[in-house]
N, C-alpha and C positions, 0 to 999 in steps of 0.2 A: 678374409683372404689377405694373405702377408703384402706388403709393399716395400722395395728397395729403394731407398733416396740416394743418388750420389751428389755430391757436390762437387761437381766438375773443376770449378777453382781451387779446392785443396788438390782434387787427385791428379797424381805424376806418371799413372799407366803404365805403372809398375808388375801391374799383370796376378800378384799374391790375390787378389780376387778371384780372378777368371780361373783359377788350377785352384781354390777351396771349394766354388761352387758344385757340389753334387750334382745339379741337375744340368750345367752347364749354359745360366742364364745371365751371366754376363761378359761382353766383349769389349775389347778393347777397339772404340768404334775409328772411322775414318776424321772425327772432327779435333780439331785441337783450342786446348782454353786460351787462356790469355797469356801466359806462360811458356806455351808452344808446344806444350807434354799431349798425348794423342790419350786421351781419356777414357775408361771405365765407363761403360753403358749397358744398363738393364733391361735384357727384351722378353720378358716373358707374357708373351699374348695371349698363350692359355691357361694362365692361372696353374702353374706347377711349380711353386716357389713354397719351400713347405712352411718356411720361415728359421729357419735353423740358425742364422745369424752368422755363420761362418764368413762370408764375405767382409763384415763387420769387423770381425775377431780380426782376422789377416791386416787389416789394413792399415798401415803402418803412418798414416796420414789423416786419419779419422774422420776420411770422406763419405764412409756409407753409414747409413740409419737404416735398419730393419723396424719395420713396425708390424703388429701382428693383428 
């Protein structure tokens, strides 16, 4: 089953994530980094993440890692 890693401290919440994700598994949550930018979070609880890596692609800050 695929796994999305953000790293919160690069990502600026830029949102290019959250509008590639097909299945719509990631948001742009309520917390903020160290930085102050309101971050990229991955809630997929039922394993529907195909792995497709599009999140990854988008991101202009090379916050997320897909692993498959």
């Amino acid at each position: 089953m695929p796994t999305v890693i953000i790293d919160a401290q690069l990502c600026k919440g830029c949102g290019l994530c959250t509008d590639a994700c097909p299945r719509s598994l990631i948001i742009i949550g309520k917390e903020t980094n160290s930085q102050g930018y309101f971050t990229a979070q991955y809630i997929d609880t039922k394993s529907e993440c195909t792995g497709c890596a599009l999140c990854a692609q988008m991101c202009p800050d090379i916050a997320i890692e897909v692993f498959k």
